[in-house]
LOMAR-664300 format. One record per atom (N, C-alpha, C, CB): residue number from 1; residue in one letter; atom name; x, y, z. Coordinates in nm, 3 decimals, padded with zeros to 5 digits. Glycine has a CB too. Layout:
<sites>
<num: NUM	residu: A	atome: CA	x: X	y: Y	z: Z> .
...
</sites>
This chain:
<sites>
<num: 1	residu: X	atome: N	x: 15.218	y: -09.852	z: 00.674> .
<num: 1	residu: X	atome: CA	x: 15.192	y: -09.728	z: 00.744> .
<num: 1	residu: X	atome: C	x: 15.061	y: -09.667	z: 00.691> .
<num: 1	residu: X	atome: CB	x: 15.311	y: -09.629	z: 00.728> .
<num: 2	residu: X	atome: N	x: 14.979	y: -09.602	z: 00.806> .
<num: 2	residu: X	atome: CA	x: 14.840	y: -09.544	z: 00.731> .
<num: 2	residu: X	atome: C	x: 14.866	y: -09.444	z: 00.709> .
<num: 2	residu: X	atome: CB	x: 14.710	y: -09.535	z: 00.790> .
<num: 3	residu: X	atome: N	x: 14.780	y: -09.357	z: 00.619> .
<num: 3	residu: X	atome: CA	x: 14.773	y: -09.233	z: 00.562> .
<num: 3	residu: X	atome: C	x: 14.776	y: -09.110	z: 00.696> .
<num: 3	residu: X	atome: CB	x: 14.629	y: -09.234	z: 00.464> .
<num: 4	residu: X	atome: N	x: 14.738	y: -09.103	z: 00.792> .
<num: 4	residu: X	atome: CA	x: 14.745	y: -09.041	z: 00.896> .
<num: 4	residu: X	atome: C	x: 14.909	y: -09.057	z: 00.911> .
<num: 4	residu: X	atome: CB	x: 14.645	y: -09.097	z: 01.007> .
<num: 5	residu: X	atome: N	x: 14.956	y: -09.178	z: 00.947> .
<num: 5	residu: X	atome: CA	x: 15.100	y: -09.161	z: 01.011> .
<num: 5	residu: X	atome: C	x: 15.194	y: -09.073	z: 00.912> .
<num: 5	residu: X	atome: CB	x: 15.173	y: -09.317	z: 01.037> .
<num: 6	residu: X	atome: N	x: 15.132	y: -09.101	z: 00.779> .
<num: 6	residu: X	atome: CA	x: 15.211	y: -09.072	z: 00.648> .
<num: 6	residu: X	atome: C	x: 15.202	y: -08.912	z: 00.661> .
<num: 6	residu: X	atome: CB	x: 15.136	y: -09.142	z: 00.491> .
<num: 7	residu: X	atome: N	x: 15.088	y: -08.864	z: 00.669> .
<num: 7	residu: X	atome: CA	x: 15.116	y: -08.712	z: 00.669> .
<num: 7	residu: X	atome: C	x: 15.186	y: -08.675	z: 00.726> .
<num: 7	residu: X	atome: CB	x: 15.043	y: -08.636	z: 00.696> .
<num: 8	residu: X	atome: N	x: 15.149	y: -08.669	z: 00.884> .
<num: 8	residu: X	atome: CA	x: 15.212	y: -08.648	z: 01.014> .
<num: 8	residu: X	atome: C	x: 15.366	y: -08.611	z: 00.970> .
<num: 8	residu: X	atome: CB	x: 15.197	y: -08.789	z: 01.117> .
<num: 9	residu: X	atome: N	x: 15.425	y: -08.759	z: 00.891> .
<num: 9	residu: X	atome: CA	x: 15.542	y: -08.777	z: 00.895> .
<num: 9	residu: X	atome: C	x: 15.607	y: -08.658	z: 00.819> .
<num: 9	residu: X	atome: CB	x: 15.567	y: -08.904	z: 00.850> .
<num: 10	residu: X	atome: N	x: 15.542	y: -08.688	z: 00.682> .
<num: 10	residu: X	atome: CA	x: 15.598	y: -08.575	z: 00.570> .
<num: 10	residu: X	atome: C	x: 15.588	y: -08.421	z: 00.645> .
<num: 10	residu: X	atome: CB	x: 15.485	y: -08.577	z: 00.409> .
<num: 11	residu: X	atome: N	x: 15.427	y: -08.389	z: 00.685> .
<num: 11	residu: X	atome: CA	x: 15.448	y: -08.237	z: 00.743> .
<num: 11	residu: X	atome: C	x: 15.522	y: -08.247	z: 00.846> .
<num: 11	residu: X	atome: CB	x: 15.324	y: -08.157	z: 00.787> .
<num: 12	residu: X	atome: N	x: 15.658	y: -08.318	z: 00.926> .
<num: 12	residu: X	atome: CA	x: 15.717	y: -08.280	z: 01.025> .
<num: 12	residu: X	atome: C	x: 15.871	y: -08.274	z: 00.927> .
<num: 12	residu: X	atome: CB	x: 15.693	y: -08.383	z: 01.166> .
<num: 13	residu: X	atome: N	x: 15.843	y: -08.353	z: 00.821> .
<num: 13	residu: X	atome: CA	x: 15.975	y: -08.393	z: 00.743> .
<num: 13	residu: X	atome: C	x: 15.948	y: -08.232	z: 00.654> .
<num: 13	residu: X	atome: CB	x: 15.970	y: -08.584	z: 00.630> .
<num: 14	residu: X	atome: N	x: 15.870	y: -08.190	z: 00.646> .
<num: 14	residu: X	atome: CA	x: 15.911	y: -08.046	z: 00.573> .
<num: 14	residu: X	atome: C	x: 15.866	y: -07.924	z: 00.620> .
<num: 14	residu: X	atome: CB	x: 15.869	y: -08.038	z: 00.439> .
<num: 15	residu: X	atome: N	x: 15.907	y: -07.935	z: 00.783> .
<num: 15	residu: X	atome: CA	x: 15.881	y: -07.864	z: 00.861> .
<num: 15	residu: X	atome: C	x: 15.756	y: -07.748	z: 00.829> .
<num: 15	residu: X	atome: CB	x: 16.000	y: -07.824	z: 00.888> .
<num: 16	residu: X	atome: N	x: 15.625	y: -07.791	z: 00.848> .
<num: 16	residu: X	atome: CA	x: 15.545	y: -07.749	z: 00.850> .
<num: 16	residu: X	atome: C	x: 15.415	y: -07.812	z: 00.964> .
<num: 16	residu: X	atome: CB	x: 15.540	y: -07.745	z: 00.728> .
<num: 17	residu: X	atome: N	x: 15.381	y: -07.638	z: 01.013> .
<num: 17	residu: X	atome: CA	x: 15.252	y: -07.676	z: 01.143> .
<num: 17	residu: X	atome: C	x: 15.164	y: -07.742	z: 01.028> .
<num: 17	residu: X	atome: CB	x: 15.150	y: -07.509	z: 01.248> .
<num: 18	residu: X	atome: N	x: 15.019	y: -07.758	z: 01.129> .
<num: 18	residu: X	atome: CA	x: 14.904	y: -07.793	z: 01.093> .
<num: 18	residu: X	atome: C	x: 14.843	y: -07.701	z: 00.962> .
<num: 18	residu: X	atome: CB	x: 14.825	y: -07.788	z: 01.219> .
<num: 19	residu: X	atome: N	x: 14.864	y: -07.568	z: 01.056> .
<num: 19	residu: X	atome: CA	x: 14.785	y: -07.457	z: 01.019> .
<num: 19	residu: X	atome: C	x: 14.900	y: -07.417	z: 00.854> .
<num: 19	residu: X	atome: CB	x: 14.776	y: -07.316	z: 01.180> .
<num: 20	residu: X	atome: N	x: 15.027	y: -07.407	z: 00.832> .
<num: 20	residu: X	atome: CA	x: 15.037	y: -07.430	z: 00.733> .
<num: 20	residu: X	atome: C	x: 15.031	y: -07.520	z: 00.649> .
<num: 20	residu: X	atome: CB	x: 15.085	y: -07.403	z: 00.727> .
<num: 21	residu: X	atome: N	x: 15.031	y: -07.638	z: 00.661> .
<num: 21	residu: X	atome: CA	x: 15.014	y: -07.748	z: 00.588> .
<num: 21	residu: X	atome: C	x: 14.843	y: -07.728	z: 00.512> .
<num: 21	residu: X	atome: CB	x: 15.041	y: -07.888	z: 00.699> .
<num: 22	residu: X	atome: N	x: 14.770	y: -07.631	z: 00.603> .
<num: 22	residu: X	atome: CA	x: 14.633	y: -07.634	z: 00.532> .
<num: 22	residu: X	atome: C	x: 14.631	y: -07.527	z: 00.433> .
<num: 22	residu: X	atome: CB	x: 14.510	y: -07.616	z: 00.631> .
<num: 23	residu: X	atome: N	x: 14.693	y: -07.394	z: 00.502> .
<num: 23	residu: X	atome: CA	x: 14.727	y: -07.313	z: 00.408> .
<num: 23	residu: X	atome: C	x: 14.746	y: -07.352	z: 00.264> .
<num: 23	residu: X	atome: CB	x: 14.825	y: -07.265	z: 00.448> .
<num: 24	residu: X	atome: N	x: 14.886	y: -07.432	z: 00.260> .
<num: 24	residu: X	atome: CA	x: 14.971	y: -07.463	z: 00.141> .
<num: 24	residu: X	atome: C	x: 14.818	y: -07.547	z: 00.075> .
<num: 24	residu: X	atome: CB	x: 15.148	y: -07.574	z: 00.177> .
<num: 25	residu: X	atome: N	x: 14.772	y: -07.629	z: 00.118> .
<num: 25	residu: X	atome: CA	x: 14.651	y: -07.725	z: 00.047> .
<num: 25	residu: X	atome: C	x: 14.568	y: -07.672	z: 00.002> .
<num: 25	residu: X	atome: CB	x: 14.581	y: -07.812	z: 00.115> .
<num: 26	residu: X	atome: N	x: 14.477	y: -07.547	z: 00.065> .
<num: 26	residu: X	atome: CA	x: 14.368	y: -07.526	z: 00.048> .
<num: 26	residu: X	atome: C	x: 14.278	y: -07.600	z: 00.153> .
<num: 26	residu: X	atome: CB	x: 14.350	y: -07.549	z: -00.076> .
<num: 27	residu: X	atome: N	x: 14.269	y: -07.694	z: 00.245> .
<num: 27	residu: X	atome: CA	x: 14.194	y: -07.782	z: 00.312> .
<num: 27	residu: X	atome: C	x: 14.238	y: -07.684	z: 00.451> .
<num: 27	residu: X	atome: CB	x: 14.237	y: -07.962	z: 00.294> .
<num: 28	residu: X	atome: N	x: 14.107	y: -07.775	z: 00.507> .
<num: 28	residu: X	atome: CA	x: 14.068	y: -07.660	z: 00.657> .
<num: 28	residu: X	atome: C	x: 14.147	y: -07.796	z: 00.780> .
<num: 28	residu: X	atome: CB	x: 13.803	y: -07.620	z: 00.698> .
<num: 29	residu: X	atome: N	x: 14.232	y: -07.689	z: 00.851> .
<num: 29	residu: X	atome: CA	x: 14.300	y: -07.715	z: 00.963> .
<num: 29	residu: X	atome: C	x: 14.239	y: -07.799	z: 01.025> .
<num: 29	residu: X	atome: CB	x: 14.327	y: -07.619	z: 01.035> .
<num: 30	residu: X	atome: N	x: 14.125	y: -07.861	z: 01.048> .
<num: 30	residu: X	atome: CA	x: 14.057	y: -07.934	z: 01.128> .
<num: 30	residu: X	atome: C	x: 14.066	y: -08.048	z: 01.091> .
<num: 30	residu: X	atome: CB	x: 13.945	y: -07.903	z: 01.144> .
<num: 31	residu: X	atome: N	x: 14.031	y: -08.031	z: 00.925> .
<num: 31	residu: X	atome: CA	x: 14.043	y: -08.166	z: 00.867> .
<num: 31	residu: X	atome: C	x: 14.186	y: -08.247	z: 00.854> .
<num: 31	residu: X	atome: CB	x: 13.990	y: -08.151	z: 00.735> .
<num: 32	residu: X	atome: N	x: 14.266	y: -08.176	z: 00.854> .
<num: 32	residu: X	atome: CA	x: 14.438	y: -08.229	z: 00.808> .
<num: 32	residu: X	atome: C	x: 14.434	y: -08.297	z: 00.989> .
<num: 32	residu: X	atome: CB	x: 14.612	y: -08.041	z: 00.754> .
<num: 33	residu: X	atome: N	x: 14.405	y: -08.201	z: 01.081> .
<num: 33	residu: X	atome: CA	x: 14.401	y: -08.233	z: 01.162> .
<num: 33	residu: X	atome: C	x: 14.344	y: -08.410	z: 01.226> .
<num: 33	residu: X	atome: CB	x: 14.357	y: -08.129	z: 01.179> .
<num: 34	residu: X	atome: N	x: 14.270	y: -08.381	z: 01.197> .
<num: 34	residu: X	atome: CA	x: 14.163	y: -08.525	z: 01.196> .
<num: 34	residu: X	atome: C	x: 14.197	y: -08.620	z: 01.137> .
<num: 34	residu: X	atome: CB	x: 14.035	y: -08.519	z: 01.139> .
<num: 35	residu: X	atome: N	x: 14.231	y: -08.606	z: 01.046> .
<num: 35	residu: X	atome: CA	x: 14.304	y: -08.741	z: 00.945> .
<num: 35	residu: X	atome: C	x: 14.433	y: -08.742	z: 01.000> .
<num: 35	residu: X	atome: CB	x: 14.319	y: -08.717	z: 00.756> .
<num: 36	residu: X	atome: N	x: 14.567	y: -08.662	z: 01.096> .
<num: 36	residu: X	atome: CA	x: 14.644	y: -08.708	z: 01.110> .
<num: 36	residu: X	atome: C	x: 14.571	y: -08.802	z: 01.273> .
<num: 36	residu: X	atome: CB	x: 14.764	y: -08.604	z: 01.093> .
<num: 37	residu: X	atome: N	x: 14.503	y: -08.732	z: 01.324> .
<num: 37	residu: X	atome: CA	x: 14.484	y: -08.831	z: 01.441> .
<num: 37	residu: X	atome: C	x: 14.414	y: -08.940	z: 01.381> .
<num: 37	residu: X	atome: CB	x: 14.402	y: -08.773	z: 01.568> .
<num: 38	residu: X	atome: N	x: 14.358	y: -09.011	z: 01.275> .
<num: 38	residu: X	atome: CA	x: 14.311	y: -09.116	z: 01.250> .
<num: 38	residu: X	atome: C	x: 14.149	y: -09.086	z: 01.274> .
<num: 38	residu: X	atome: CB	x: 14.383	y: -09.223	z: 01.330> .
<num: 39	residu: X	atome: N	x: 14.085	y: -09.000	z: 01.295> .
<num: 39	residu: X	atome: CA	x: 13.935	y: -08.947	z: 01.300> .
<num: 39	residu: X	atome: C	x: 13.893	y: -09.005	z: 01.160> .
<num: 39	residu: X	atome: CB	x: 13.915	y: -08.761	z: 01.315> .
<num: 40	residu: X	atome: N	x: 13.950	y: -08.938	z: 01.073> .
<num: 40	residu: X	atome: CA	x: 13.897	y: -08.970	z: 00.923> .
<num: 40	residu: X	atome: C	x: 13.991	y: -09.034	z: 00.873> .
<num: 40	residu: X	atome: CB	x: 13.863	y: -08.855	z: 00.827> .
<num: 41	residu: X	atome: N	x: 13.923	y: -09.171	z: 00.853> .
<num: 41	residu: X	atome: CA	x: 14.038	y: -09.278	z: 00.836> .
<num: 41	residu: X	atome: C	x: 14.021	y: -09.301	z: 00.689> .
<num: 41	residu: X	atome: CB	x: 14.024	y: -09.427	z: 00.931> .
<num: 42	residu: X	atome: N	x: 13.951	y: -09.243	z: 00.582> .
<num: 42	residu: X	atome: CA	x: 13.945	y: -09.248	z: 00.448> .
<num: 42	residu: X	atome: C	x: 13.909	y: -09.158	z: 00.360> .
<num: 42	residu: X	atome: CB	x: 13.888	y: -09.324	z: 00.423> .
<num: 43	residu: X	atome: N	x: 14.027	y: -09.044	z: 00.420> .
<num: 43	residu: X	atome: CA	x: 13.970	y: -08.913	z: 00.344> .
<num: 43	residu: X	atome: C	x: 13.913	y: -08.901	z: 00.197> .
<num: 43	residu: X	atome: CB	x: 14.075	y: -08.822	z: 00.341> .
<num: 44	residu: X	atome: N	x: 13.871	y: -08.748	z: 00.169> .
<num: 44	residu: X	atome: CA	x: 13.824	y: -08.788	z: 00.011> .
<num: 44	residu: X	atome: C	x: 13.952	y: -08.800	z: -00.086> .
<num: 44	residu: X	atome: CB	x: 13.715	y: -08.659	z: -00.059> .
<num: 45	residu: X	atome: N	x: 13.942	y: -08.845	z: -00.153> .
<num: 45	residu: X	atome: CA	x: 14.009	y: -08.827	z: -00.308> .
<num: 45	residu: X	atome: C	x: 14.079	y: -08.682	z: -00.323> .
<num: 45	residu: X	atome: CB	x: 13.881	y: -08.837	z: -00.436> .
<num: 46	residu: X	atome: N	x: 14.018	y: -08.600	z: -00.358> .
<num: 46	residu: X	atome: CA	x: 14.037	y: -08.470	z: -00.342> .
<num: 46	residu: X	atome: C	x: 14.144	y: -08.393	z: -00.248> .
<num: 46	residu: X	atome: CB	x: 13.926	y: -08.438	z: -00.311> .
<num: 47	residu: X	atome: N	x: 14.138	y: -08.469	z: -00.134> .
<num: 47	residu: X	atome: CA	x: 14.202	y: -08.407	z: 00.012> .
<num: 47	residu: X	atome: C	x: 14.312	y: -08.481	z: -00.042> .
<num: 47	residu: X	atome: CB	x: 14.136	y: -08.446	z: 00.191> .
<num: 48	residu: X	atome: N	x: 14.305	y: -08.645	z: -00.059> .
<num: 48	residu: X	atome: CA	x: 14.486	y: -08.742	z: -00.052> .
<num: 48	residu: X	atome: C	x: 14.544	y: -08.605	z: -00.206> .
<num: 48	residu: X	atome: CB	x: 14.474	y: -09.036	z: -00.144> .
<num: 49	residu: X	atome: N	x: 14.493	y: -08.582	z: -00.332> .
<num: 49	residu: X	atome: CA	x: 14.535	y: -08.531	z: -00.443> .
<num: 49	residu: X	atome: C	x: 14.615	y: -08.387	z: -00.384> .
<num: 49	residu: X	atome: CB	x: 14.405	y: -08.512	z: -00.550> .
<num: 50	residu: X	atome: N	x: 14.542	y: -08.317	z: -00.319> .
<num: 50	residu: X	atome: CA	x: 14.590	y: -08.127	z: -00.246> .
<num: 50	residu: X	atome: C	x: 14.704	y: -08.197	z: -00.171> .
<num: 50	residu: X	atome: CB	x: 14.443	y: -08.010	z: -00.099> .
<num: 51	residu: X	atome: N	x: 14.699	y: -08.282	z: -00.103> .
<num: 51	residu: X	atome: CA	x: 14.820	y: -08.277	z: -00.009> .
<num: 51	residu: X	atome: C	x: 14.938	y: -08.376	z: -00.063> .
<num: 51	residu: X	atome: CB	x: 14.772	y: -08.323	z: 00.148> .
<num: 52	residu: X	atome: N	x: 14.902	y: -08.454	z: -00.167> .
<num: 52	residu: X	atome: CA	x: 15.024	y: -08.557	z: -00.266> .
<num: 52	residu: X	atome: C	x: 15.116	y: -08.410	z: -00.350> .
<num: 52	residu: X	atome: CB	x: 14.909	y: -08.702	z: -00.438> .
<num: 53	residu: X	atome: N	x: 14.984	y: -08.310	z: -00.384> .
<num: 53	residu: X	atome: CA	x: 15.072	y: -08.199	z: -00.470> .
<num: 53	residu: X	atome: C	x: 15.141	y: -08.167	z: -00.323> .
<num: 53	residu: X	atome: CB	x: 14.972	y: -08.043	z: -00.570> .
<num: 54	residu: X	atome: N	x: 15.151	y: -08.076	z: -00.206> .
<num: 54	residu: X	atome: CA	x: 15.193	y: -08.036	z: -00.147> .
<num: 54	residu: X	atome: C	x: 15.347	y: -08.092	z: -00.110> .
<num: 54	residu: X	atome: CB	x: 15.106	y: -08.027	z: -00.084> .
<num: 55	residu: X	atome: N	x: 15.279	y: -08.251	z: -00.100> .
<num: 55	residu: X	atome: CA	x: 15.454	y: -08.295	z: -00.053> .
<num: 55	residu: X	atome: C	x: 15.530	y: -08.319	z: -00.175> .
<num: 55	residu: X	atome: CB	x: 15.475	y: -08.454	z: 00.046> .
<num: 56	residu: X	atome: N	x: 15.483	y: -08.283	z: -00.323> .
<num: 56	residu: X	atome: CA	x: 15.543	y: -08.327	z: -00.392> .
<num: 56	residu: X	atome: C	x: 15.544	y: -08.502	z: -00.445> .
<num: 56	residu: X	atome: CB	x: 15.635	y: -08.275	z: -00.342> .
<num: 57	residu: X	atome: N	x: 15.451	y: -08.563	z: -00.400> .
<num: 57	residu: X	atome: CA	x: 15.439	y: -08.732	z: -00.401> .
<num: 57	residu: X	atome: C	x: 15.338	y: -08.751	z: -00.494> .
<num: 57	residu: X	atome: CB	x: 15.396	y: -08.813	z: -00.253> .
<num: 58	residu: X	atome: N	x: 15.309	y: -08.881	z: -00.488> .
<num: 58	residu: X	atome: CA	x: 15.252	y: -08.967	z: -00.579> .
<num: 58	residu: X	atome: C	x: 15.137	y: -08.967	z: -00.484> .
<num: 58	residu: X	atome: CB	x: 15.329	y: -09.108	z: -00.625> .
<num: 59	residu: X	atome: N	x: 15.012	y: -08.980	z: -00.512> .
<num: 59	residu: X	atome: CA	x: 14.897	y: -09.053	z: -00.443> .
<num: 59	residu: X	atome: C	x: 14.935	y: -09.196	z: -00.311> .
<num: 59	residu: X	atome: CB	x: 14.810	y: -09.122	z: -00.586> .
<num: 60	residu: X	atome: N	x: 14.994	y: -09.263	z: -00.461> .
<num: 60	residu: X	atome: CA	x: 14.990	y: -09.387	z: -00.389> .
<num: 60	residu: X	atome: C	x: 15.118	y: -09.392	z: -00.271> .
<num: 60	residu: X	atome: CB	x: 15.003	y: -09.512	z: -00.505> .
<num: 61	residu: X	atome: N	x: 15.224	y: -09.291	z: -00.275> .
<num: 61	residu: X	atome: CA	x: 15.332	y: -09.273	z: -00.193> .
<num: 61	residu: X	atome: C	x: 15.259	y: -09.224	z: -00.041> .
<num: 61	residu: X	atome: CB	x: 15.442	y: -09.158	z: -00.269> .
<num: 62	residu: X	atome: N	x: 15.155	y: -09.114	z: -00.050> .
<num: 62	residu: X	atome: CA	x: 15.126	y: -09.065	z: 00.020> .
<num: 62	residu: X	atome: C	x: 14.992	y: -09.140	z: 00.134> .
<num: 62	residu: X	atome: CB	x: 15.119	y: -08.961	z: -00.054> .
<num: 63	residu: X	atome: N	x: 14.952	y: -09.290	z: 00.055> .
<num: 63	residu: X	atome: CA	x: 14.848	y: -09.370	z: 00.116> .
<num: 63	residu: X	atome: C	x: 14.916	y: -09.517	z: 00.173> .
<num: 63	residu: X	atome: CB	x: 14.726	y: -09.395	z: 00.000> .
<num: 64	residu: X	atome: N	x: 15.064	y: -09.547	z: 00.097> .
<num: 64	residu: X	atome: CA	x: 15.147	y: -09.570	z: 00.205> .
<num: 64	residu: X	atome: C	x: 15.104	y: -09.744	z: 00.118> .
<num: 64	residu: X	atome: CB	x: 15.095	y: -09.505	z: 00.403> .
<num: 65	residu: X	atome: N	x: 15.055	y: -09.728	z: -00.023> .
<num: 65	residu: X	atome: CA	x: 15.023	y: -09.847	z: -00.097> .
<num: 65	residu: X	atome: C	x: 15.192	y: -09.861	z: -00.181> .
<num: 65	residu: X	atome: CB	x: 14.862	y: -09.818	z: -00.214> .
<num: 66	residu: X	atome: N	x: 15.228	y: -10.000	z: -00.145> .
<num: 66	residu: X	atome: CA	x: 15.333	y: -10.055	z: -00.190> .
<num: 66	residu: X	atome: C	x: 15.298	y: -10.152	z: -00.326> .
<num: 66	residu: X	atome: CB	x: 15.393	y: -10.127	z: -00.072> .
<num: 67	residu: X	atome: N	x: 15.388	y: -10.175	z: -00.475> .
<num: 67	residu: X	atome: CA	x: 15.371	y: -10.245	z: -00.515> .
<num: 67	residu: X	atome: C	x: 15.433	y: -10.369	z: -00.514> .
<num: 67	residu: X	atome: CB	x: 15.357	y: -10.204	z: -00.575> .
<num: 68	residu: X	atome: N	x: 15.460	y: -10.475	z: -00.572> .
<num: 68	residu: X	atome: CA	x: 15.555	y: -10.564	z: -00.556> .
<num: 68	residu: X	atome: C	x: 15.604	y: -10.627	z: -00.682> .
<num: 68	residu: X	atome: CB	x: 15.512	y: -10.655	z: -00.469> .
</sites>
């Protein structure tokens, strides 16, 4: 799963809009926006870190990287 589907998923799984999900981050509505439609398909560092704190996850939970 990509990082877009991954957000999407979590901000519907903890019932939160766009516009709060940016709130809670600090990051601008446009951008959360954009990366869930797949626009920005490799956000910064910075952006995956604000929104891993938000859902409570790991980086790598939230980029949808499996180990084995």
């Amino acid at each position: 799963m990509e990082i877009s589907e991954n957000i999407k998923k979590l901000r519907k799984q903890n019932n939160l809009t766009l516009r709060e999900l940016a709130k809670k981050s600090g990051l601008a509505f446009g951008a959360i926006g954009n990366i869930e439609r797949g626009v920005i398909k490799d956000p910064h560092v910075s952006t995956v870190i604000k929104l891993a704190q938000v859902f409570n996850i790991t980086i790598d939970e939230l980029v949808g990287y499996r180990t084995k």
